[in-house]
TILUMFI-135963 format. One line per 8 residues: for each residue x, y, z of C-alpha. Coordinates in nm, 2 decimals, m for minus. Example, Ala and Ser with C-alpha at 12.3 -4.5 7.8 and 13.67 -1.06 7.14 Angstrom:
// TILUMFI-135963
1.23,m0.45,0.78; 1.37,m0.11,0.71
***
This chain:
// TILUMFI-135963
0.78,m2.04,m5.89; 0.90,m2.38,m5.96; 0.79,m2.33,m6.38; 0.93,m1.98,m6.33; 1.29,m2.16,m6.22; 1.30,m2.44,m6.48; 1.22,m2.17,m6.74; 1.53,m1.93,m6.65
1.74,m2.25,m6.61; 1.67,m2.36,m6.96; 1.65,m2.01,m7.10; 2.01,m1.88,m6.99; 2.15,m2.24,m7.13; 2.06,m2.17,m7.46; 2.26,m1.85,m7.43; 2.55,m1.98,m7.23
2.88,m2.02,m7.49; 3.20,m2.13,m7.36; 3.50,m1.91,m7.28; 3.72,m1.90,m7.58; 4.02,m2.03,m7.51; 4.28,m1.71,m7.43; 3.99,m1.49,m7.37; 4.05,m1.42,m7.03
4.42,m1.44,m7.04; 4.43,m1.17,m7.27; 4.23,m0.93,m7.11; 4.45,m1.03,m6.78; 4.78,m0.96,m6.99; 4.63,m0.63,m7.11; 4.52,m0.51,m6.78; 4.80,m0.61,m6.54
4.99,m0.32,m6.56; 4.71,m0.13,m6.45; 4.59,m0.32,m6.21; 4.91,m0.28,m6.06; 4.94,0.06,m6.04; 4.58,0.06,m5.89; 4.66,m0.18,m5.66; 4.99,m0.01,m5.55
4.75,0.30,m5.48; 4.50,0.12,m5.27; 4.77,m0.04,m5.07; 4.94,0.24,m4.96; 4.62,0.38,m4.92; 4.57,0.10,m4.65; 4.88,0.12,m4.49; 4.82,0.46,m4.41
4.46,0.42,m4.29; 4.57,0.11,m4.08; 4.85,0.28,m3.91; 4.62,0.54,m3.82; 4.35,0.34,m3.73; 4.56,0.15,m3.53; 4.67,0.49,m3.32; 4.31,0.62,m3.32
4.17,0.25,m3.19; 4.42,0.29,m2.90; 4.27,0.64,m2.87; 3.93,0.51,m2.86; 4.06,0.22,m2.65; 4.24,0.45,m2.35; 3.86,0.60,m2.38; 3.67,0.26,m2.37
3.88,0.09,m2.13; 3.99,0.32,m1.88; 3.86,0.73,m1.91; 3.45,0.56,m1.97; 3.51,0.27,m1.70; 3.68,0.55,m1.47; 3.33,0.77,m1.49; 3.09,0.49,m1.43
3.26,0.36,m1.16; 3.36,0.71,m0.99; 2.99,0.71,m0.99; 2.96,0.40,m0.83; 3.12,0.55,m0.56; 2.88,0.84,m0.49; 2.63,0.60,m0.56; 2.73,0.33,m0.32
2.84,0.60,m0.08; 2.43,0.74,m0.10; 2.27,0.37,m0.04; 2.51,0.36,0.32; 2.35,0.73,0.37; 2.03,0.61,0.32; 2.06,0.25,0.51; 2.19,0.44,0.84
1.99,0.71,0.79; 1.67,0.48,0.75; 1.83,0.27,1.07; 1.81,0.57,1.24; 1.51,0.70,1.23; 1.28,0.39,1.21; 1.51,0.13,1.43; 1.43,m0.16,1.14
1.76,m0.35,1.09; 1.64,m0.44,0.76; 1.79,m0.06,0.64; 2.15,m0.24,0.74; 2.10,m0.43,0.46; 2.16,m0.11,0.23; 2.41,0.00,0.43; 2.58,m0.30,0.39
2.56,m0.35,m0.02; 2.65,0.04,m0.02; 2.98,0.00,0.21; 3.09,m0.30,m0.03; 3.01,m0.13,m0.34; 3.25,0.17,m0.25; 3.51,m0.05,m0.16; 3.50,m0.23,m0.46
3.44,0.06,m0.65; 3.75,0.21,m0.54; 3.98,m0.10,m0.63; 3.81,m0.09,m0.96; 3.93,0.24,m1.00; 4.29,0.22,m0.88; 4.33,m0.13,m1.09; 4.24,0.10,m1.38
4.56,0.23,m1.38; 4.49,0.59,m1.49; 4.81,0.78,m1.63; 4.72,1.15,m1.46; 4.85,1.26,m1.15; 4.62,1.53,m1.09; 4.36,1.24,m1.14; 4.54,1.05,m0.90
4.57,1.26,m0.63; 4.19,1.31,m0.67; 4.08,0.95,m0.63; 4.30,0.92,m0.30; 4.16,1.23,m0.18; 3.78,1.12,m0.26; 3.88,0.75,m0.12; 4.01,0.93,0.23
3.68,1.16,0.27; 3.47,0.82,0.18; 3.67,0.61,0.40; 3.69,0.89,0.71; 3.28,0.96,0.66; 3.20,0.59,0.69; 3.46,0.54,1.02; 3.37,0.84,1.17
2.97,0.85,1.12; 2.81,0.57,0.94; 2.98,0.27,1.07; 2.87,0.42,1.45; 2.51,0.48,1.33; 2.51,0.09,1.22; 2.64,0.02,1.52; 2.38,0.23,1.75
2.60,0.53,1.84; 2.46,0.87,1.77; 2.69,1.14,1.57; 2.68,1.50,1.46; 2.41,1.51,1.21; 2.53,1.84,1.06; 2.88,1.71,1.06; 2.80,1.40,0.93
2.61,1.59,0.63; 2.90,1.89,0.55; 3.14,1.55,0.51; 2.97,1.41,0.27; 2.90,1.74,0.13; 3.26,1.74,0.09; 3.30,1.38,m0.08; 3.01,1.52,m0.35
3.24,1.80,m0.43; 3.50,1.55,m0.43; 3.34,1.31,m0.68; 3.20,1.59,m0.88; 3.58,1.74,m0.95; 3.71,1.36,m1.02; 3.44,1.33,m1.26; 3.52,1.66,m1.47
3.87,1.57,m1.47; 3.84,1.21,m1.62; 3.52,1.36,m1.90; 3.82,1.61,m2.01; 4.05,1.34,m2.05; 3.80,1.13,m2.24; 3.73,1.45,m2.44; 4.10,1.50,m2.46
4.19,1.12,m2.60; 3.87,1.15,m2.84; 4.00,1.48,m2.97; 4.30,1.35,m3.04; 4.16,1.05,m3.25; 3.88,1.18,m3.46; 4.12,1.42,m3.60; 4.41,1.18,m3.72
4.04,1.06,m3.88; 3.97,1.34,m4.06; 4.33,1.38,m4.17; 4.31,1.02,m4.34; 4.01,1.07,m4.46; 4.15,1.36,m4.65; 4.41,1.17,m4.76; 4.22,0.89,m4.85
4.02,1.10,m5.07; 4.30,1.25,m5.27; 4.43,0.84,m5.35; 4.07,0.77,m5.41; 4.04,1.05,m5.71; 4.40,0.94,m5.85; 4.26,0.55,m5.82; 3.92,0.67,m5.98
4.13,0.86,m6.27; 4.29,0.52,m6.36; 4.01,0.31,m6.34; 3.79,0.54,m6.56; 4.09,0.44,m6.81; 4.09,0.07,m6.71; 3.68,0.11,m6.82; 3.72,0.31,m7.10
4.00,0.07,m7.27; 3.86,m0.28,m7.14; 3.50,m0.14,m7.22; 3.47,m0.46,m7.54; 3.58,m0.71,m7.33; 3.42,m0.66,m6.98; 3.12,m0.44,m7.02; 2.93,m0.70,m7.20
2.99,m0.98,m6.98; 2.86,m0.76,m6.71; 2.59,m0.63,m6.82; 2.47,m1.00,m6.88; 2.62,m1.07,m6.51; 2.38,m0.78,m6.39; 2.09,m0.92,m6.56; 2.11,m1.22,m6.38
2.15,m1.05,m6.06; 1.80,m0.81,m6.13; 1.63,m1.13,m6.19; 1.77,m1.28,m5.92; 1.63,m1.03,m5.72; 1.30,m1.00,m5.87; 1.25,m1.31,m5.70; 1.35,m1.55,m5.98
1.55,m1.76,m5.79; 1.68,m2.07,m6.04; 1.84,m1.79,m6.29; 2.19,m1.82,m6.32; 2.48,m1.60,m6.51; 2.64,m1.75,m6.83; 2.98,m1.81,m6.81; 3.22,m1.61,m7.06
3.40,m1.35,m7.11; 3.77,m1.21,m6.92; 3.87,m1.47,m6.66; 3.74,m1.21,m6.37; 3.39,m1.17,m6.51; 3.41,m1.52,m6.57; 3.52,m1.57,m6.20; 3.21,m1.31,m6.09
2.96,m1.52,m6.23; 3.09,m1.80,m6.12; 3.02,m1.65,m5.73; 2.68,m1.50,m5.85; 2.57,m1.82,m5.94; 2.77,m1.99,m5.61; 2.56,m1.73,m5.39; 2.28,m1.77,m5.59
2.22,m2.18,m5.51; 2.32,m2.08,m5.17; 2.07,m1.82,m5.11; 1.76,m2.06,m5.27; 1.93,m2.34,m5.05; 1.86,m2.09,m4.75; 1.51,m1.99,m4.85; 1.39,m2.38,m4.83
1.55,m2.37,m4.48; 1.42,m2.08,m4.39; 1.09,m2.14,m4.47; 1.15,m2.48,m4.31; 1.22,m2.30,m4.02; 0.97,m2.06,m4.01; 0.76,m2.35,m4.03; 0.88,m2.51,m3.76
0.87,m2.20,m3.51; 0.48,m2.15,m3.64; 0.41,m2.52,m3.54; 0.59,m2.43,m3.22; 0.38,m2.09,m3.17; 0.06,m2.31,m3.21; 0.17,m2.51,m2.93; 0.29,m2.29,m2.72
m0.06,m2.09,m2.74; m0.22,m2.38,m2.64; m0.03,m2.51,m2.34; m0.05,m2.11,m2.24; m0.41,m2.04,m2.29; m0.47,m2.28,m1.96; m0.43,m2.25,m1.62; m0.46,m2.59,m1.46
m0.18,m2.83,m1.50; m0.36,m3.12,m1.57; m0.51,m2.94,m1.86; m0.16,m2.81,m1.99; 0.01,m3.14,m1.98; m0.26,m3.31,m2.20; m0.28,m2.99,m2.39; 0.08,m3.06,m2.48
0.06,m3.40,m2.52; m0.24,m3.36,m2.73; m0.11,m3.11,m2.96; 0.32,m3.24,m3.00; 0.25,m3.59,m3.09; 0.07,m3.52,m3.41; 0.29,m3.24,m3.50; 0.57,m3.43,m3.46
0.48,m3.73,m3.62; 0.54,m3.97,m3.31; 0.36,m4.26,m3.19; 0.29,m4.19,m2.83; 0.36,m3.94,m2.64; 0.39,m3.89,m2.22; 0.50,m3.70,m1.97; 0.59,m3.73,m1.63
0.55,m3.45,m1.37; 0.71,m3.47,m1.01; 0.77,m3.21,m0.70; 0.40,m3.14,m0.69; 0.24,m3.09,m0.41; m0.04,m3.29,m0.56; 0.18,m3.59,m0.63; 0.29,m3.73,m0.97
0.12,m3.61,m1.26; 0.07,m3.88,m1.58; m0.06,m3.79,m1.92; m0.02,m3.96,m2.28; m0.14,m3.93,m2.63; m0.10,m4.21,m2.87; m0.14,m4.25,m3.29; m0.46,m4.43,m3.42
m0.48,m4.77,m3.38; m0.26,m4.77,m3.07; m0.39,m4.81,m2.73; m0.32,m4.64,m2.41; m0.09,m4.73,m2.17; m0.15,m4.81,m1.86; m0.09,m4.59,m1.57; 0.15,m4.80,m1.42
0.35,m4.90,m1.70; 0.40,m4.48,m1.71; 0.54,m4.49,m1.38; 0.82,m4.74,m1.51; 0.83,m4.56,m1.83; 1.22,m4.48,m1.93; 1.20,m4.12,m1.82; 1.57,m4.11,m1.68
1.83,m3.91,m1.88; 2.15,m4.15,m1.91; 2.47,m4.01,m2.07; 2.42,m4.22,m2.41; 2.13,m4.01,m2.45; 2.33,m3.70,m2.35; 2.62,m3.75,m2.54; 2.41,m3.87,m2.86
2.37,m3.54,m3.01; 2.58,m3.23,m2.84; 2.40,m2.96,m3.07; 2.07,m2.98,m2.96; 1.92,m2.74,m2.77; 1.94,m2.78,m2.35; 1.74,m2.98,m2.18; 1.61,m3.17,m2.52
1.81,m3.59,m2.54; 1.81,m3.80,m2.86; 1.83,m4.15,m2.93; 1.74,m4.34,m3.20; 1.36,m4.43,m3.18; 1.33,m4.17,m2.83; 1.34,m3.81,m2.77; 1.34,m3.70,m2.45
1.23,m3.35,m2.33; 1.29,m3.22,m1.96; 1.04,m2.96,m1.80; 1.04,m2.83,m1.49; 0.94,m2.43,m1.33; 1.12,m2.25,m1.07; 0.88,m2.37,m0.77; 1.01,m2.74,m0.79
0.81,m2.93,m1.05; 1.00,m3.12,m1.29; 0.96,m3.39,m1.52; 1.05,m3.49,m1.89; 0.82,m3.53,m2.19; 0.87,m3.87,m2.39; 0.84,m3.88,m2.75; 0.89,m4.28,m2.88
0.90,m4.36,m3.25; 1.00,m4.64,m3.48; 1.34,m4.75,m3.40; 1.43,m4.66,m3.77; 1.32,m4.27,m3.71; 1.57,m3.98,m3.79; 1.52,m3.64,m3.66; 1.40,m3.41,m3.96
1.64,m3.12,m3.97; 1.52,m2.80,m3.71; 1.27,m3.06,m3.50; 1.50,m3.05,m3.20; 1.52,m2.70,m3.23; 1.11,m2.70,m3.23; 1.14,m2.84,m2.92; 1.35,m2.63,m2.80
1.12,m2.34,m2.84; 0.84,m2.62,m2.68; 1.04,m2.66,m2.39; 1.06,m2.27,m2.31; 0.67,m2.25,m2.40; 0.62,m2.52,m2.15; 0.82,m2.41,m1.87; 0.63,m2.09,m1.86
0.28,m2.24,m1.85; 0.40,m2.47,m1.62; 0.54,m2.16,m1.40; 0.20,m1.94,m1.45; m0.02,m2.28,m1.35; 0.20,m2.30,m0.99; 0.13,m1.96,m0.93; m0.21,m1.97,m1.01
m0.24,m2.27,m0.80; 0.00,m2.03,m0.48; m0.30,m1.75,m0.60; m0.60,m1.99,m0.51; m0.44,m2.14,m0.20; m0.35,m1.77,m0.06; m0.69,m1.67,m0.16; m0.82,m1.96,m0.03
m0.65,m1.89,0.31; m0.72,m1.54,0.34; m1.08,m1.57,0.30; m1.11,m1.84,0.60; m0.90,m1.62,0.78; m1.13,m1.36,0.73; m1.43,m1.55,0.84; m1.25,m1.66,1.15
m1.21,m1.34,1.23; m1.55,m1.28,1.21; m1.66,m1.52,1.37; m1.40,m1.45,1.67; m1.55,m1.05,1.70; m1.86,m1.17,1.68; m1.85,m1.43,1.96; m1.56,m1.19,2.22
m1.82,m0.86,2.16; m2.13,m1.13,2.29; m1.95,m1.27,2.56; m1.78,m0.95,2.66; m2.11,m0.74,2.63; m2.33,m0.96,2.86; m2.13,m0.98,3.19; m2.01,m0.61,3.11
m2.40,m0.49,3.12; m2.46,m0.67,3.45; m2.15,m0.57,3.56; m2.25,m0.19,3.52; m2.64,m0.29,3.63; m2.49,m0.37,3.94; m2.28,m0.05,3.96; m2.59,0.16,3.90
m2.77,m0.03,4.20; m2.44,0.04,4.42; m2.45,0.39,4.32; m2.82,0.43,4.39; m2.77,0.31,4.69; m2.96,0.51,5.05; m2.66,0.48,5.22; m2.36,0.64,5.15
m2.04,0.45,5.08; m1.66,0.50,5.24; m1.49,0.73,5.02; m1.27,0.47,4.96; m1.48,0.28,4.84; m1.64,0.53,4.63; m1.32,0.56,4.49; m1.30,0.22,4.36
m1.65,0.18,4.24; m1.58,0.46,4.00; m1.25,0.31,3.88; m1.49,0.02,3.78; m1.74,0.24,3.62; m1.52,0.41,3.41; m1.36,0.07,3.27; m1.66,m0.11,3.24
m1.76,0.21,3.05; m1.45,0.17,2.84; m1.48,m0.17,2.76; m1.81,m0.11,2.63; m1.69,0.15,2.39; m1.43,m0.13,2.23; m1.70,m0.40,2.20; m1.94,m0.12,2.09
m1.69,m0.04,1.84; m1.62,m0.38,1.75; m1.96,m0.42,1.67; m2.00,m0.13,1.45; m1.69,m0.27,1.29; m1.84,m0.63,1.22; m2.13,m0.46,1.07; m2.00,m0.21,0.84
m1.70,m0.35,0.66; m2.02,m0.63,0.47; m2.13,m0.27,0.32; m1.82,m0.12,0.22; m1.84,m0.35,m0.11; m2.17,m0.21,m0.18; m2.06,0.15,m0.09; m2.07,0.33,m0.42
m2.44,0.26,m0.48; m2.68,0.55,m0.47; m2.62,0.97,m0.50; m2.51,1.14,m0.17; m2.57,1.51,m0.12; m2.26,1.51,0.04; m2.36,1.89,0.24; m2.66,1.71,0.40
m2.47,1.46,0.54; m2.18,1.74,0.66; m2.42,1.96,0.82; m2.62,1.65,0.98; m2.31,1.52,1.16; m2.20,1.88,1.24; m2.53,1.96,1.43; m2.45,1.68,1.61
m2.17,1.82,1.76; m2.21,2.13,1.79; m2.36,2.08,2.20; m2.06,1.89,2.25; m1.79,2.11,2.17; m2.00,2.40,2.36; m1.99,2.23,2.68; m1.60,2.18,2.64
m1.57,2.51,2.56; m1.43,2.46,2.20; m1.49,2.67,1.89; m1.67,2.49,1.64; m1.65,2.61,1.26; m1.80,2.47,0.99; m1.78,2.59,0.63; m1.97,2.40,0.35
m1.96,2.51,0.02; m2.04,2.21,m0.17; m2.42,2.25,m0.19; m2.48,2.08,m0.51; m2.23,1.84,m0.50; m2.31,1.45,m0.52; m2.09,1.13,m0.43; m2.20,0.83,m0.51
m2.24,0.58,m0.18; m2.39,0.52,0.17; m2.45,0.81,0.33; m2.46,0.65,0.68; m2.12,0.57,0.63; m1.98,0.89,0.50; m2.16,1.03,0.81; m2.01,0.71,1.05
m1.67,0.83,0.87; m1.71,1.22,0.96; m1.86,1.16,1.32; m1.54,0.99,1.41; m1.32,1.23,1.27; m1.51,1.52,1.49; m1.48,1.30,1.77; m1.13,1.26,1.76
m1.13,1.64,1.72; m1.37,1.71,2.01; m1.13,1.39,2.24; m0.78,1.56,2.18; m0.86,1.94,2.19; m0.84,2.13,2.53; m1.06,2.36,2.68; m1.05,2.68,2.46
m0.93,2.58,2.14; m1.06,2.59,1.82; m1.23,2.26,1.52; m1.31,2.34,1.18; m1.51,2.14,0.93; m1.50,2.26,0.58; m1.63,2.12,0.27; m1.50,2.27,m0.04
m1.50,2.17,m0.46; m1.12,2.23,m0.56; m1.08,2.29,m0.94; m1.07,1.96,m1.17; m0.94,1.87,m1.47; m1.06,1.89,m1.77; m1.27,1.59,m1.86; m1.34,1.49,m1.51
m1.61,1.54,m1.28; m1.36,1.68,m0.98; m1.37,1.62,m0.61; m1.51,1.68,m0.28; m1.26,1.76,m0.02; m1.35,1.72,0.32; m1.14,1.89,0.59; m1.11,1.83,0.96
m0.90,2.02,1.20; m0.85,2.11,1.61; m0.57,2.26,1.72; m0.51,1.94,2.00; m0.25,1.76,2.09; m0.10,1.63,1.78; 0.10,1.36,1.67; 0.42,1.25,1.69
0.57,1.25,1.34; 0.70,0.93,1.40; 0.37,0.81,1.45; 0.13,0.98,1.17; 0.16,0.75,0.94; 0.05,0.46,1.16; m0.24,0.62,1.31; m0.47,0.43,1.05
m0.40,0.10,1.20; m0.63,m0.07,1.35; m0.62,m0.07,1.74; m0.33,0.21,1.72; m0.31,0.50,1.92; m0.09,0.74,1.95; 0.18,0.73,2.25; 0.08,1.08,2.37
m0.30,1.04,2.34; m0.25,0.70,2.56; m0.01,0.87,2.80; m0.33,1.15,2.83; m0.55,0.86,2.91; m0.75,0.97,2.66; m1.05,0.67,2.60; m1.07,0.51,2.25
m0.98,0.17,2.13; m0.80,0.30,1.81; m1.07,0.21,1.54; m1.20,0.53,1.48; m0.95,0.61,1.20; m0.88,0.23,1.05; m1.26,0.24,0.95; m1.29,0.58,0.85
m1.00,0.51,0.57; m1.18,0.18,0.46; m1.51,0.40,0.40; m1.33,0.69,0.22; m1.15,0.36,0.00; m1.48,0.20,m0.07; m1.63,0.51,m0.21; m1.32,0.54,m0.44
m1.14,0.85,m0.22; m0.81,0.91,m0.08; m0.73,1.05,0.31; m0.42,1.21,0.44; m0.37,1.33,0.74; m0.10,1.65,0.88; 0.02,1.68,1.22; 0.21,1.91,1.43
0.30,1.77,1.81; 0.16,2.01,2.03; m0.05,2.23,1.74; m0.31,2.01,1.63; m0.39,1.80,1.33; m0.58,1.81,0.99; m0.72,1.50,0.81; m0.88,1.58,0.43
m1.08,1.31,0.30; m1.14,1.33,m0.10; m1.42,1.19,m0.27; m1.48,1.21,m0.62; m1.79,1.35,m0.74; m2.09,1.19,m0.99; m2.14,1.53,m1.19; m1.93,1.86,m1.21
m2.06,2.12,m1.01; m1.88,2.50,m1.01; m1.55,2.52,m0.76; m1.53,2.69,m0.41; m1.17,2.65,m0.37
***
């Protein structure tokens, strides 16, 4: 490119001549008249087009400024006036204070959503009378029912729902009036638009009349000059950047290629910085990807050191680290022939920003300091550490040109790896936690179930000897002893439980490993049941239609999983009522091997909504099924929705207080088989 320049350089001197003298008077002389007149046109041309433009831009503006403004926030106010709805509402029926909080950001964002609009100043009455209107339903539905729900006190639901029934209708009207004002104002301005554009077209045709006669009688004088102007420019844009436009010709031409070749060294003087720059934010992509591609702070820092002290051309570089948890971190790269420093010549290192250094250079970007023979860099991420990287050089150094910016785009690189290596380190501590915590827990069931289980066998040994017994005992006493039977019965269900709990949550990793006929395993657990729900007189159904269909898993604990839904189904339904178990293949999509649904029901006692969808917690149980005294430590359904999760399925559970209840487990299948449902 550089042969290519010198070549067009020397090329357009040979054919560069002097302006004669008078050349581009006369053609001035010749053309003023003209000029004039063309001139004259365009200017009134502009006057007209500016004094509408000025009316249309306060069109535009009323529409900007106040009629746009006016719709946003007028919905604000519906907005703001939903979040209260919500945050009482969600107080209400859960009790959590934390709903307050919405409530709370909702009743200040109506307020101020209303001052917004009245500072807006809108000029329509109608409008007017419509935001007081809205602003008295807001204001009256928050006194009269949202501010008691925040404060405890029931209301009239229904009321409290037909008010603000009435502030959407409200907000609704408000908005349709200010879009038909905004439609109105932008009506209005595009065509005064149109009419000037007209206009404008008309002065345009006139103003292209006279300057096809300006060409056709200045054609000598100008057109070559031009043409010799517009070959510069085409090579100029074929990428030959050192061409440049002779200078002769009419004093305007000669003025044009005076600014083509003006624009022209500007633009190649842009190039070189441009690619300087680009450059510049490659070296700092190089870095960046390296201080990134790490997750252990130690290993960033001397990553960065490492990789900016070469770059940059410095003799050592170190940083300091602070607010670590882990205490100070040090690390430092040096040029050859230099040696380290020592760590505690580091610690004294000048890593303080002082206000010379501040004040040195007020264009460079934040955080990055320059003094003659230092740059200093500060670091730091959100979750307290902070530091500064030191860059020394010869005291004669100077800064190229875009280096401080390089660092700028360091800094930002290193603040985020600095940011992702805290939260990796927060990830392994949590993690780190969690699992001890688990194994404590552990540890803990394992060592309550033993110590529970022993006395509790000799506990009911003892009861059996008392019962078998030759002589009878006091009712009374009888009484008692059966009170202890049935809780030392009780407790040996929950450490049972417990137990079956220690030992199957170590398999529900390994869950998904072997094909499951999943209608053996239903019609195993169901002849299971079957003598129980006889003797309590409860219609058993079972309907499998999945005989061909395979899930991959344990099949112990798919069966563990279904026993305990059946026995919470045989527990909580009455003498007389009815359980179903079904098994069905609902249609899939197309592509996927589709699921097995499987469905238990009763018609029992239900669940409070409130409660259904806390039921698989573990240890919960539901306040009507303890108020029955119905037995069960509430682990049943905790542990069936881990198995169901381990073997990649989804549960859900309907209730109906008083009705009964339905859980459907879905588990997805290894092969498509044909659909029953």
């Amino acid at each position: 490119m550089a042969a290519r320049e010198s070549r067009s350089r020397h090329g357009t001197g040979t054919r560069r001549r002097e302006a004669a003298p008078g050349e581009g008077r006369s053609a001035g002389r010749q053309l003023t008249f003209y000029f004039t007149v063309l001139v004259m046109l365009l200017a009134l041309t502009a006057l007209a087009r500016a004094a509408t433009m000025e009316y249309a831009t306060r069109e535009m503006t009323e529409v900007a400024h106040r009629w746009y403004p006016a719709g946003v926030t007028n919905a604000k106010v519906l907005q703001s006036l939903t979040d209260v709805q919500a945050g009482v509402r969600g107080y209400q029926l859960t009790g959590n204070r934390e709903f307050l909080d919405t409530y709370s950001s909702g009743t200040a964002g109506f307020l101020s959503a209303v001052d917004q609009l009245s500072d807006l100043g809108l000029a329509d009455p109608p409008l007017g009378t419509m935001l007081e209107r809205q602003e008295t339903l807001g204001k009256t539905w928050w006194q009269t029912y949202a501010e008691p729900i925040s404060q405890g006190r029931d209301v009239n639901a229904t009321d409290a729902a037909a008010a603000f029934a009435e502030i959407r209708d409200a907000n609704a009207a408000t908005t349709a009036r200010i879009n038909t004002n905004m439609a109105a104002s932008t009506s209005a301005a595009k065509d005064l638009i149109r009419l000037v554009n007209a206009v404008s077209v008309l002065v345009t045709l006139v103003a292209l009349a006279v300057t096809l006669y300006l060409a056709y009688r200045a054609v000598g004088d100008i057109i070559r000059p031009l043409r010799r102007l517009t070959t510069t420019l085409k090579r100029l844009e074929l990428g030959e950047y050192g061409e440049r436009a002779p200078i002769f010709g009419p004093a305007e031409v000669q003025n044009a290629a005076t600014g083509v070749n003006t624009l022209a060294a500007e633009n190649q003087r842009l190039r070189v910085q441009q690619e300087h720059e680009g450059h510049m934010r490659e070296v700092a992509r190089t870095i960046g990807v390296a201080v990134r591609a790490h997750l252990d702070i130690d290993t960033v820092l001397q990553e960065l050191v490492d990789k900016l002290g070469p770059i940059i051309g410095a003799d050592r570089v170190y940083v300091q680290l602070g607010g670590l948890s882990s205490g100070m971190r040090l690390k430092q790269w040096h040029a050859n022939g230099l040696v380290p420093l020592p760590p505690s010549l580091l610690t004294q290192a000048p890593g303080r920003i002082d206000a010379a250094m501040s004040e040195q250079d007020p264009d460079s970007p934040p955080g990055i300091h320059y003094r003659q023979g230092r740059i200093l860099m500060e670091i730091g991420s959100a979750d307290g550490a902070s530091g500064t990287v030191t860059m020394a050089f010869p005291r004669e150094y100077q800064v190229p040109d875009g280096e401080l910016g390089l660092l700028g785009l360091v800094r930002e690189d290193i603040d985020r790896a600095l940011h992702h290596s805290g939260v990796y380190a927060e990830q392994n501590r949590l993690l780190a936690e969690v699992k001890a915590l688990d194994e404590h827990k552990e540890r803990f069931l394992t060592d309550v179930t033993r110590e529970i289980r022993n006395p509790l066998s000799s506990i009911q040994g003892y009861l059996e000897l008392i019962g078998d017994s030759p002589a009878p005992l006091p009712a009374g006493q009888q009484k008692m002893i059966g009170v202890i039977d049935r809780n030392a019965h009780r407790l040996r269900a929950l450490v049972d439980d417990m137990v079956t709990l220690s030992s199957i949550r170590p398999r529900l990793a390994k869950a998904k490993n072997k094909p499951v006929p999943i209608a053996d395993v239903v019609n195993a657990v169901a002849d299971e049941f079957r003598p129980r729900f006889e003797s309590q007189d409860v219609t058993f159904t079972v309907d499998c239609r999945a005989a061909e269909a395979e899930v991959g898993g344990d099949a112990e604990l798919l069966a563990h999983a279904l026993r305990s839904l059946l026995d919470n189904a045989a527990k909580f339904t009455s003498k007389a009522g009815t359980a179903t178990l079904r098994c069905t293949i609902p249609p899939r999509k197309v592509g996927d091997a589709g699921i097995s649904v499987l469905t238990v029901s009763d018609t029992g006692i239900g669940i409070p909504p409130e409660e259904v969808d806390r039921v698989f917690g573990e240890f919960y149980r539901a306040s009507n099924a303890v108020r029955a005294a119905v037995e069960g430590p509430g682990l049943g359904l905790s542990l069936v929705k881990e198995i169901i999760q381990a073997h990649s399925g989804r549960i859900k559970i309907t209730s109906e207080l008083g009705r009964g209840t339905q859980i459907m487990a879905e588990l997805p299948l290894l092969r498509a088989v044909p659909t029953t449902a």
